[in-house]
ZALUM-800733 format. One record per residue: residue in three letters; x negated, y negated, z negated of N, C-alpha, C, O in turn. Coordinates in steps of 0.001 Angstrom, whole numbers, plus 500000, padded with zeros to 6 digits. Layout:
BEGIN
alaXYZXYZXYZXYZ;...
This chain:
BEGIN
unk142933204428192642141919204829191660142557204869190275143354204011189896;unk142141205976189491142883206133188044142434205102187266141481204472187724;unk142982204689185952142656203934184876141089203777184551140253202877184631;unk141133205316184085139826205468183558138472205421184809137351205310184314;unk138529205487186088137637205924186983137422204195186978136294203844186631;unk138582202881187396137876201728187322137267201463185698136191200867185650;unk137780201797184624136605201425183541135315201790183573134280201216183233;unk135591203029184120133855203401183982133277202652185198132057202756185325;unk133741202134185844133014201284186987132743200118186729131582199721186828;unk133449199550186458133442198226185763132492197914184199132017196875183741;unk132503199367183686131841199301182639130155199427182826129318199080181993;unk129902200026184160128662199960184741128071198725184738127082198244184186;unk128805198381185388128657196986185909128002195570184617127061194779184554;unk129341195998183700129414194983182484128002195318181518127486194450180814;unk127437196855181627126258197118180739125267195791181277125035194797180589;unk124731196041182719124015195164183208124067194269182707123041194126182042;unk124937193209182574125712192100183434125059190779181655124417189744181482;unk125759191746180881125931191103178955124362191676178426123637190857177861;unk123913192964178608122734193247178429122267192868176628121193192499176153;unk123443193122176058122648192422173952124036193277173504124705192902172541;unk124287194099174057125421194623172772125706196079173171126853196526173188;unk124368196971173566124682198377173525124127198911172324123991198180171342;unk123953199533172312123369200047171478123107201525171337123999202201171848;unk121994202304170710121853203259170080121241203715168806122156203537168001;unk120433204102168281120053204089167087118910202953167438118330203082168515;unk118618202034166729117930200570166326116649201226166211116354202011165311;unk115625200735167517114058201198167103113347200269166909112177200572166676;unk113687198806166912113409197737166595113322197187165841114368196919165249;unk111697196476165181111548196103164290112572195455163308113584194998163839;unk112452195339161861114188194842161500113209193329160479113623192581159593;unk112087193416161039111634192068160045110736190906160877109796191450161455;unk110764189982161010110054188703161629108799189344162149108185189935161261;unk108233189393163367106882189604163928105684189315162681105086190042161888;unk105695188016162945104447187399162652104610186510161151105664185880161242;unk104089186297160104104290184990159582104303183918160476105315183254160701;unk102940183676161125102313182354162008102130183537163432101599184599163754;unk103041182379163952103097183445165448101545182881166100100915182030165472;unk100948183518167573099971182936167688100314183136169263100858184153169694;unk099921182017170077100020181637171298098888181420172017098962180710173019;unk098000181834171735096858182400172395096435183447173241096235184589172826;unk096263183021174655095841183697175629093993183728175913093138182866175710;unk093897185326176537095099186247176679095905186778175695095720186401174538;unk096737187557175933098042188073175029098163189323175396098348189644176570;unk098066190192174383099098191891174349100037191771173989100255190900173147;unk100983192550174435102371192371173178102784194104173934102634194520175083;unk103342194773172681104095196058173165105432195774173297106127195130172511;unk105854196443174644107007196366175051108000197083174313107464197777173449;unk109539197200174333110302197972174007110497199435174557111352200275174277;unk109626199466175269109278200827176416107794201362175910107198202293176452;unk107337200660174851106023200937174494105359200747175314104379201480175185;unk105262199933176473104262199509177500103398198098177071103950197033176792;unk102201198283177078101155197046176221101623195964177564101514196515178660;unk101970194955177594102069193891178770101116192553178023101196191764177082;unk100332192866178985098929191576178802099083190808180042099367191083181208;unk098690189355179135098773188248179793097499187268180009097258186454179117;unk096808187309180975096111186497180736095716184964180254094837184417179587;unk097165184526181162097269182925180796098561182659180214099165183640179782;unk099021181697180132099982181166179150101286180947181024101301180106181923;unk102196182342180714103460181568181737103569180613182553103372179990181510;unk103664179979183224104197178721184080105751179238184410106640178852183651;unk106129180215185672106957180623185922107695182330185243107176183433185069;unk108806181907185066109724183425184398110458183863184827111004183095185619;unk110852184712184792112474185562185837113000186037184381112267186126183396;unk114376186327184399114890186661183109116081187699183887116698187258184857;unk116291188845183466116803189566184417118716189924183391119734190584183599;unk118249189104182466119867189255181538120775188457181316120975187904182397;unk121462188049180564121992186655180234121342186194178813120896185072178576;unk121383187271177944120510187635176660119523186801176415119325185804175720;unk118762187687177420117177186915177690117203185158178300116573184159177952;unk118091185365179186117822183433179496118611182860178088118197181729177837;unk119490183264177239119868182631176220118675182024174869118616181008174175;unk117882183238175000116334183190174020115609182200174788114785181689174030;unk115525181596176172114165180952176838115225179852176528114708178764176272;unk116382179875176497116491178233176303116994177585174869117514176484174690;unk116661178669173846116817178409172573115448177887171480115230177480170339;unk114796178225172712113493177923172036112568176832172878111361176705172673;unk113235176144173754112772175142174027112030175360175478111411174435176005;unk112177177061176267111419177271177403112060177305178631111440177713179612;unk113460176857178743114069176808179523113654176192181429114156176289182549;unk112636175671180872111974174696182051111108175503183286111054175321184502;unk110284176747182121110155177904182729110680179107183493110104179928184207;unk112188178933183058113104179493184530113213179280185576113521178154185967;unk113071179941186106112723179945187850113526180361188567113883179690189536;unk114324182235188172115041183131188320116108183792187289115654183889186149;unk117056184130187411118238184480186059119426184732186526119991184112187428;unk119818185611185947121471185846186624122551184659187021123691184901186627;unk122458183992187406123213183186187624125297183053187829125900182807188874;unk125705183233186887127374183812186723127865183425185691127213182811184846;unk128801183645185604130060183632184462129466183425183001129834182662182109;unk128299184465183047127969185244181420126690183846181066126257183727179920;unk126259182976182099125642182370181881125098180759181992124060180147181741;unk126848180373182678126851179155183334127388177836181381127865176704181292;unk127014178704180468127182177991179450125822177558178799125792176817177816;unk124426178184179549123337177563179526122940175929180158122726176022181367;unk122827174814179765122998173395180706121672174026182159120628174626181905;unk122009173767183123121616174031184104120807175063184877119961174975185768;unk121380176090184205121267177215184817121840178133186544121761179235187087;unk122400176749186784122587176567188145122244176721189379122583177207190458;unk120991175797188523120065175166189487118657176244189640117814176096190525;unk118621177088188827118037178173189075118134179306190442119183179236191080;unk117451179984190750117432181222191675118503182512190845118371183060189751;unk119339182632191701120262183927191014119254185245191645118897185365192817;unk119029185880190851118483187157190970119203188332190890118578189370191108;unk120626188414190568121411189590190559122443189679191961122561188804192819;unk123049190836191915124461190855192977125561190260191953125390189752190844;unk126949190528192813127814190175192234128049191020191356129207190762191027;unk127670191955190695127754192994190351127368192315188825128079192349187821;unk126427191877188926125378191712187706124417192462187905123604192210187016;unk123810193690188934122815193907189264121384193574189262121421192576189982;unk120345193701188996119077192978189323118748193117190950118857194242191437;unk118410192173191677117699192623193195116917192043192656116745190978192062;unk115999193690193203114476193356193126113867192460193861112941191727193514;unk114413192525194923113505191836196145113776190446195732112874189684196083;unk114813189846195047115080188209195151113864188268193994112877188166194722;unk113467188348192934112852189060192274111115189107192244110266188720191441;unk111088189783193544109403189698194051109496188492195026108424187908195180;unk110527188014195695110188186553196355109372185931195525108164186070195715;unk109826185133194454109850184561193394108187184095192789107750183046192315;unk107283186049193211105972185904192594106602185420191103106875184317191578;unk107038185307189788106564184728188871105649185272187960105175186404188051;unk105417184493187123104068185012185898104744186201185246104128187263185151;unk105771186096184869106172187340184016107955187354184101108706186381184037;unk108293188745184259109709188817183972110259189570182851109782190702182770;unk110894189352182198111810189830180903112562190230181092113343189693181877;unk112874191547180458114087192777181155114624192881180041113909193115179067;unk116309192702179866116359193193178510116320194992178718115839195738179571;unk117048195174177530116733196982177521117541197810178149117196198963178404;unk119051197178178566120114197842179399119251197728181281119400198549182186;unk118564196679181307117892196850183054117379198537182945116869199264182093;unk117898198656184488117469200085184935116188200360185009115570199578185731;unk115318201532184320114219202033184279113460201460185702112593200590185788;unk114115202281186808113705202113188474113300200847188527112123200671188843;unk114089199745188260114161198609188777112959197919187905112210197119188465;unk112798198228186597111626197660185930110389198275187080109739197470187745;unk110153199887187219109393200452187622108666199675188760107520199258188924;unk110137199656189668110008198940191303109420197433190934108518197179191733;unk109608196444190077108946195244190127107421195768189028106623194834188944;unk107195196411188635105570196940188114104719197252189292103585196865189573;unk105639198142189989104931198304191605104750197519192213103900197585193101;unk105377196596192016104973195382193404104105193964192556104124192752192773;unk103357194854191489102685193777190690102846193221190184101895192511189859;unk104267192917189536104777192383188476104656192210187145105481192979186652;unk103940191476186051104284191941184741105070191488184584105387190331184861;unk105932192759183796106937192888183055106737193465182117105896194325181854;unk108080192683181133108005192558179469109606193381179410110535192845180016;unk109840194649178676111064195013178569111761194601177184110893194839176344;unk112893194103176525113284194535175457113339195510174723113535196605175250;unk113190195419173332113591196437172748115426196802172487116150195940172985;unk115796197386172128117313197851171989117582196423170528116969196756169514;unk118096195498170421118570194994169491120025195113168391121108194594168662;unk119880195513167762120916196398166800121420195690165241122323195869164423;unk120163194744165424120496193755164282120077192316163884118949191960164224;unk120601191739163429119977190375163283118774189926163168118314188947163757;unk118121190756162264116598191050162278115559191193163230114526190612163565;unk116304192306163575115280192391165159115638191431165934114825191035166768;unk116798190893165855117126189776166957115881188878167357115135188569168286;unk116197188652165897115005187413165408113846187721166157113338187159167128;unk113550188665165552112400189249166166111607189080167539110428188883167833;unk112977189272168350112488189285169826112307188123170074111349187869170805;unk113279186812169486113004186069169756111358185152169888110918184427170781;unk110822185560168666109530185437168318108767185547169398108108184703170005;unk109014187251169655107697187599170702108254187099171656107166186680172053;unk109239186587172742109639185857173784108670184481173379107722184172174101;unk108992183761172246108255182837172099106528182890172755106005182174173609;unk105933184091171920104640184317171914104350184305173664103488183599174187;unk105211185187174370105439185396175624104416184338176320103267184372176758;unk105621183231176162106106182312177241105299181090176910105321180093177633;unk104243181216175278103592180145175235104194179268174528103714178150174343;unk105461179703173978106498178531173377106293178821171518107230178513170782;unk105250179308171041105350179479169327106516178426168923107718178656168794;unk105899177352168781106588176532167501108126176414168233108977176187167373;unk108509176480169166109974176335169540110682177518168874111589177354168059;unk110168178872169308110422180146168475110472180038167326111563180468166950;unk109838179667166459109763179557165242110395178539164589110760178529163413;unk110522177551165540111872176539164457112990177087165197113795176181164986;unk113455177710165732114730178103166180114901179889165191115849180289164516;unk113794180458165455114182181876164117114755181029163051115976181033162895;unk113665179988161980113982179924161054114953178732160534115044178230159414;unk115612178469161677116811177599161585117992178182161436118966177819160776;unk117763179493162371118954180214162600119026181225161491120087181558160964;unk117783181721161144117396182658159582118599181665158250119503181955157467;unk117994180673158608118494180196157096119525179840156932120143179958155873;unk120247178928158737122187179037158173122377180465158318123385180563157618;unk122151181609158703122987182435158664122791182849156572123866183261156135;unk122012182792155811121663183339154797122498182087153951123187182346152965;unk122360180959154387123216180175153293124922180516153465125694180357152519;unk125323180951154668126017181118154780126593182562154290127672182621153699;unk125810183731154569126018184579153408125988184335152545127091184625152081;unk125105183707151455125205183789149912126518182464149761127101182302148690;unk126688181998150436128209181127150100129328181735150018130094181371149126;unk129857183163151203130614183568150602130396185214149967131148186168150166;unk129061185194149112128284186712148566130103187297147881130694188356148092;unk130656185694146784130706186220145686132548186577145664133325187137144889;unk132655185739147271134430186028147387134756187534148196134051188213148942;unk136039187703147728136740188900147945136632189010149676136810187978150322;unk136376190120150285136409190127151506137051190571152343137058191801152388;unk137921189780153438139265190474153323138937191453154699138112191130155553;unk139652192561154734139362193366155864139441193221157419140633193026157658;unk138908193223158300138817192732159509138547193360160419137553194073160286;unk139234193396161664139453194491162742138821193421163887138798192217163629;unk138469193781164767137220192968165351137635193848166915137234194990167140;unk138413193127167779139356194399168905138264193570170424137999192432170812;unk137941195009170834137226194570171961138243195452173211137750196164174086;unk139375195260173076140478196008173957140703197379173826140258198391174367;unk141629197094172837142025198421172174142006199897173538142301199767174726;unk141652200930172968140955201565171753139652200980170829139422201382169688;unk138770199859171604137243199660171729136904198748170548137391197640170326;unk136127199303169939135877198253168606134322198692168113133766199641168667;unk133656197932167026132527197993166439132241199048165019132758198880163915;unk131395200019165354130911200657163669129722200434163102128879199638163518;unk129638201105162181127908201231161740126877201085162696126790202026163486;unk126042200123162842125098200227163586124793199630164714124012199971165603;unk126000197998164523125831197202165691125423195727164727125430195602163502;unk125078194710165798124883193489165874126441192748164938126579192077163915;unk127476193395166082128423192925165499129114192939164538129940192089164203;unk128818193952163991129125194332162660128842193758161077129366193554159982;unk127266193643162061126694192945160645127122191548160396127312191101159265;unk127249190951161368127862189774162108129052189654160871128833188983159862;unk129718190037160983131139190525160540131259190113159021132016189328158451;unk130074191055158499129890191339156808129001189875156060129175189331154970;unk127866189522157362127535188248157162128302187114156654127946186318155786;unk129348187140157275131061186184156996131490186516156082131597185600155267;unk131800187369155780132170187749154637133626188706154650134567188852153871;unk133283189199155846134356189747155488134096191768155455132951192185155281;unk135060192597155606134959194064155277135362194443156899136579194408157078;unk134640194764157993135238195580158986135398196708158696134663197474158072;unk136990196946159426137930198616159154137262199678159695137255200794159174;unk136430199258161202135772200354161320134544200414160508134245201604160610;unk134130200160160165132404200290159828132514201606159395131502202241159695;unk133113202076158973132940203450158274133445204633159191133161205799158919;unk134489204155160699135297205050161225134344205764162209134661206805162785;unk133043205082162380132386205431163693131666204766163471131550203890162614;unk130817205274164590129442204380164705129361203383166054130216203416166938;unk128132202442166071127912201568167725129232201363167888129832200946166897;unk130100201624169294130745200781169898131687202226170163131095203219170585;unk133018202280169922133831203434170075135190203643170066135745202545170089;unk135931204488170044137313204041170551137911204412169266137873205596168931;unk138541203405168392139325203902166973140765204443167132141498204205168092;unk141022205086166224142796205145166858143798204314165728143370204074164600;unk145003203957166106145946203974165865146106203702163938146236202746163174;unk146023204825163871146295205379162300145246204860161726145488204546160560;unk144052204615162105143038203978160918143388202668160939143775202372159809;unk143466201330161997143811200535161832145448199999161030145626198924160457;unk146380201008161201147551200925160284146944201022159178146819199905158676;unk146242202321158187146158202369157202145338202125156452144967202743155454;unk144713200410157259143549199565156301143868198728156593143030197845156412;unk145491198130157382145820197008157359144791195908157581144115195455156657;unk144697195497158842143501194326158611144097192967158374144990192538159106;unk143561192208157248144198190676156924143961189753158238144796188952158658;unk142921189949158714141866189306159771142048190024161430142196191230161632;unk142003189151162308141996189924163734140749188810164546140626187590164653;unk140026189938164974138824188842165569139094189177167230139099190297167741;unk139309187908167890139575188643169719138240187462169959137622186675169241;unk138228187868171393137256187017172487138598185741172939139824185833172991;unk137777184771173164138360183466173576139331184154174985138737184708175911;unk140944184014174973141718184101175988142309185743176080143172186115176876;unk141794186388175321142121187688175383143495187739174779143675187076173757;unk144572188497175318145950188406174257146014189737173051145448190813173241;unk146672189466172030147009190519171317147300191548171445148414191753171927;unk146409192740171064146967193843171858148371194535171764148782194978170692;unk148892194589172607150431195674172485150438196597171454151529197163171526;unk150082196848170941149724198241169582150258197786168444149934196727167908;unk151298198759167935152137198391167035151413198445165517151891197804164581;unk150090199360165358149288199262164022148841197480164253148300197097163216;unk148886196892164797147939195381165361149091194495165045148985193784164045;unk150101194442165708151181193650165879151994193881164770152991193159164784;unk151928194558163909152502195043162444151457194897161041151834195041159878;unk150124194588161468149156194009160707149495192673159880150206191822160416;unk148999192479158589149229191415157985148174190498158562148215189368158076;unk147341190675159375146710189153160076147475188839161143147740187637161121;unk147887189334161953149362189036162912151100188301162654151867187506163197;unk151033189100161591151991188489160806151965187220159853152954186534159597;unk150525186990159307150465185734159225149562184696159761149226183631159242;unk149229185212160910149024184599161762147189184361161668146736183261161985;unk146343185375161258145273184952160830144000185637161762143310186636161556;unk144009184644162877143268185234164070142055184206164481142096183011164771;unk140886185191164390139489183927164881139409184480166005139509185701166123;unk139226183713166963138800183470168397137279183172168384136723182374167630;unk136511184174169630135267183666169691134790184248170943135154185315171438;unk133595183097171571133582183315172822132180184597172837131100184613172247;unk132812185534173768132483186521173800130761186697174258130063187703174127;unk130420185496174768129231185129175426128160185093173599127201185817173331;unk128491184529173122127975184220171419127767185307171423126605185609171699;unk128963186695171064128715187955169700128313189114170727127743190125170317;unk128567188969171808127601190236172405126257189807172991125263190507172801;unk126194188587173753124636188313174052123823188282173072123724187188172516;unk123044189349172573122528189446171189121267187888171105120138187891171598;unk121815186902170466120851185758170605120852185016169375121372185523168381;unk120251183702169318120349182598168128121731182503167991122163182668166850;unk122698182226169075124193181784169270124975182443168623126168182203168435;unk124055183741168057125274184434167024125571183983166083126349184580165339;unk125082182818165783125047181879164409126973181344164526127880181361163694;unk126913180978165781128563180492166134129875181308165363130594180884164457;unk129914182728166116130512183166165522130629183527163764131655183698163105;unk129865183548163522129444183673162052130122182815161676131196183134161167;unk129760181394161780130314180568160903131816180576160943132501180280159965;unk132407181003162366133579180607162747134506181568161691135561181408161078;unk133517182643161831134552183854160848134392183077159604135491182593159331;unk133594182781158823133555182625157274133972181540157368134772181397156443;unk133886180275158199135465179315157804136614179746157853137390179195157072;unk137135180752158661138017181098158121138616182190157664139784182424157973;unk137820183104156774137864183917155716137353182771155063136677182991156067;unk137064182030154594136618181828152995136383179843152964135484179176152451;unk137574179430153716137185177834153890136952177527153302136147176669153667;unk137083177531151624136630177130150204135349177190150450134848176121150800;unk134568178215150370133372178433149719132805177846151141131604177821150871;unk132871177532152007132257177269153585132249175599153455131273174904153739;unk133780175005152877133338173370152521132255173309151329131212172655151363;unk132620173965150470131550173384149481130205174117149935129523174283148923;unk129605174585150991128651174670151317127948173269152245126836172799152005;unk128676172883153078129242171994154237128901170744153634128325169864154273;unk129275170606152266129566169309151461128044169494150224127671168543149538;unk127566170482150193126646170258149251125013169672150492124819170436151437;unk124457168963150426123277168876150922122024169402150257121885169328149036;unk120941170032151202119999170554150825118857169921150886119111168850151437;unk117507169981150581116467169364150819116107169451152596115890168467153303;unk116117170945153071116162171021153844117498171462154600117910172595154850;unk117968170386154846119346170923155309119419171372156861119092170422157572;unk119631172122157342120192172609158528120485171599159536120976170852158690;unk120591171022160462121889170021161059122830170698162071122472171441162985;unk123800170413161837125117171103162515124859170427163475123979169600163716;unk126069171014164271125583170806165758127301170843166626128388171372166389;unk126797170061167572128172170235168619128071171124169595128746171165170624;unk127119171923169222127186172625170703127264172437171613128202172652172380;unk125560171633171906125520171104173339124735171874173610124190172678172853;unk124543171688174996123318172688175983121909172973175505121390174087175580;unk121182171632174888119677171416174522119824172864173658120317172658172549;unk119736173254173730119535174640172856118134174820171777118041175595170826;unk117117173835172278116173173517171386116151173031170740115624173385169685;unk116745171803170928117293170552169459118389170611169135118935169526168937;unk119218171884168930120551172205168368120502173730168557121289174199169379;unk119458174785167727120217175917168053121147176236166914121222177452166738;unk121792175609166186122531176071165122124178175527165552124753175061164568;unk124582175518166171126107174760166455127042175411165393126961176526164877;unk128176174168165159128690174903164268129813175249164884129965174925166061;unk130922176061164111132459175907164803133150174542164326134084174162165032;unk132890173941163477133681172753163336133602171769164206134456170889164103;unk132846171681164996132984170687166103133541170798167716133387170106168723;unk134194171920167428135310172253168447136687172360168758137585172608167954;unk136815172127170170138249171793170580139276172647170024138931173668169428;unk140492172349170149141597172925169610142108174116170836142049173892172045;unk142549175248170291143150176083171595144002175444172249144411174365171823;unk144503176037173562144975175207174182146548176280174490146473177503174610;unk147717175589174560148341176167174570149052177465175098150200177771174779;unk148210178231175981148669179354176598147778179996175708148372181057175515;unk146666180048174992146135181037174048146808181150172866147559180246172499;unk146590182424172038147508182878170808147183181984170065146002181660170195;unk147997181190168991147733180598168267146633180876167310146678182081167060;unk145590180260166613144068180877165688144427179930164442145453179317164150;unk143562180016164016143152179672162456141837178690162478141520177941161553;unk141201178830163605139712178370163600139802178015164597140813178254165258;unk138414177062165241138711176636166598137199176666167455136204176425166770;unk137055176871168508136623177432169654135292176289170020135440175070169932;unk133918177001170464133053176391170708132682175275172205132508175501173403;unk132684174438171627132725173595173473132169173717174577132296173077175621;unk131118175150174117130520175232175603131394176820175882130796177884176046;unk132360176723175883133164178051176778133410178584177690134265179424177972;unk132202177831178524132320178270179921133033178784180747134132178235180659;unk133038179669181647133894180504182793134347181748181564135516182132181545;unk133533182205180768133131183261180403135168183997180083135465185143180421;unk136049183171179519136953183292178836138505182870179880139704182796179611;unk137540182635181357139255182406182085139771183683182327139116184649182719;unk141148183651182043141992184675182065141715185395181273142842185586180816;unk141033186043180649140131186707179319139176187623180505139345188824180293;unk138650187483181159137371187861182302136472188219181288136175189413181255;unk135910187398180361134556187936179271135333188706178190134602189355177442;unk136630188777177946136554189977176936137051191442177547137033192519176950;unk137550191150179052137552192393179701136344193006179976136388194221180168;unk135300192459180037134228193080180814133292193697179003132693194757178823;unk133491192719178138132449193491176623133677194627176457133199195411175637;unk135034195125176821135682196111176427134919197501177512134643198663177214;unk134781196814178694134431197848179497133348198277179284133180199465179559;unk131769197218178511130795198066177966131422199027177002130882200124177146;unk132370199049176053132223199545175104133223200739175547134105201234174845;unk132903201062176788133847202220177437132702203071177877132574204270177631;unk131844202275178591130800202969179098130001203928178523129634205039178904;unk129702202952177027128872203597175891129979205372175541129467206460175278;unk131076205167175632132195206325175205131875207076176237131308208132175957;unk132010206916177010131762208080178577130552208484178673130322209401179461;unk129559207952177960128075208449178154127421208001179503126549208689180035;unk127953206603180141127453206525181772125926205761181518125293205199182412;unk125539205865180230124326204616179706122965205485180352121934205087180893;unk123459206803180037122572207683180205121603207873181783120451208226182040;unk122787207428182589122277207817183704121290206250184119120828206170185257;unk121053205123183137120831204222183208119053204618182322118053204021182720;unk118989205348181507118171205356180755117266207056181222117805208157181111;unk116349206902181547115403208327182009113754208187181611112975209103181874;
């Protein structure tokens, strides 16, 4: 089989599988639902499919058909309500998500049928699940709740909310938005006012981030300038010559991934002096609270100055950092400072790596598979996913 015939296969696969980092143009709200969310049943809520999904009673049981989506039920304190969830690689960094019903193939697939065993109150699709497969569990009586396309921090938030409203969980939703709202904003305006050094962000070369992703904003949040933002849009293949001739100071890889062979990369002044953040790939594409991780990880190191004296000033309401443990309800803010050191077969970094790193990063397995979404999106195979 040629090069390109296993990417696009594999890249099939990987759309499913990560389900928070495709993208197309952002139809999703870009501002907080509700002031005061309300958890009162029954419940309407419009889907990301524009389908009204009413609830009569308040959840007991959930199926979560992404990794995305089980990342939101256990950030907000509803984790208990999983029943069903992909169970793999992309998600064994949730604390006991184990012990759950796997509902996909090896593939990352949804089976329906494990699916309708299950009967639960409601299932959550993010927006990459196949039309059919939503269709096929509506048919067999299912409500289902689809995502909307998430494209930015905002809407992130957002979904998170109405998952909240969902599942009966308000106030968990809502101290986890506005926990995660406010380090990410102190953390922007800490480094608003420093120089930002340029940053190439490699999801396996050709494959990188433009205008109009999660990750991007991600990026600028830190403080720093991504090379593509301007070269392209969503998720796309850059060449050669743009990354030579914007020199990136900064190289952002997925935990275990090696440097790419490419002489614009390996001739870069962040290579050369050695100025590489590592981050686990599970954080910046599962579009969730956890994007808070990477964030910080970049702006400690673009801008450690302005990141200690943030670190070191206390607030009235201060944030609390976090080690990045599982409870995802009483810690959704983890920071990068409370993580292990690389370990010696990875490229040497600048910053250091979150402790729940699950499977996601052996051999670099999770940054092969977010390169192969961002192959898929290039080949146009999304399409045959979306009708």
């Amino acid at each position: 089989m040629h090069r390109t015939d296993v990417l696009m296969l594999v890249a099939v696969v990987a759309g499913l599988v990560l389900a928070g980092g495709v993208v197309a143009a952002d139809s999703s709200p870009e501002t907080s639902t509700t002031a005061q969310l309300s958890c009162e049943f029954p419940q309407e809520i419009e889907d990301g499919g524009g389908e009204t999904v009413r609830l009569e009673e308040e959840p007991e049981e959930v199926v979560v058909l992404a990794p995305n989506n089980a990342q939101h039920m256990w950030e907000i304190g509803a984790k208990d309500k999983v029943v069903g969830m992909p169970v793999n690689t992309f998600t064994s960094y949730l604390d006991g998500s184990e012990q759950r019903t796997n509902v996909v193939d090896q593939q990352g697939f949804p089976v329906a049928e494990e699916v309708v065993d299950l009967q639960p109150d409601l299932v959550i699709a993010a927006d990459i699940i196949p039309e059919d497969t939503v269709q096929q569990l509506r048919d067999a009586n299912l409500t289902v709740y689809q995502s909307p396309l998430l494209t930015g921090v905002e809407s992130m938030l957002s979904e998170v909310e109405r998952v909240g409203q969902l599942v009966g969980e308000c106030e968990g939703a809502t101290e986890t938005v506005e926990e995660t709202r406010q380090r990410m904003n102190e953390i922007e305006d800490a480094v608003a006012d420093e120089e930002a050094p340029t940053v190439y962000y490699d999801l396996g070369f050709p494959f990188t981030v433009g205008e109009g992703t999660l990750e991007n904003e991600l990026i600028t949040k830190a403080g720093g300038d991504n090379i593509a933002r301007e070269a392209g849009q969503s998720y796309f293949e850059i060449s050669e010559e743009v990354i030579a001739a914007n020199d990136p100071e900064w190289l952002v890889l997925a935990e275990g991934a090696p440097i790419p062979d490419v002489t614009a990369i390996q001739e870069s002044t962040a290579v050369a002096e050695d100025q590489i953040v590592r981050v686990d790939p599970n954080y910046i594409s599962q579009h969730g609270p956890r994007n808070v991780i990477p964030i910080e990880q970049m702006a400690e190191a673009f801008h450690p100055d302005a990141m200690a004296e943030l670190d070191a000033t206390p607030t009235p309401t201060e944030t609390p950092t976090a080690t990045a443990t599982d409870e995802a309800s009483e810690t959704p803010e983890p920071t990068a400072t409370d993580t292990p050191e690389p370990t010696a077969t990875e490229a040497p970094t600048t910053t250091m790596t979150p402790t729940e790193d699950g499977d996601a990063d052996d051999d670099g397995a999770g940054f092969a598979v977010v390169g192969a979404v961002m192959a898929m999106l290039t080949v146009g195979l999304l399409a045959r996913y979306r009708r």
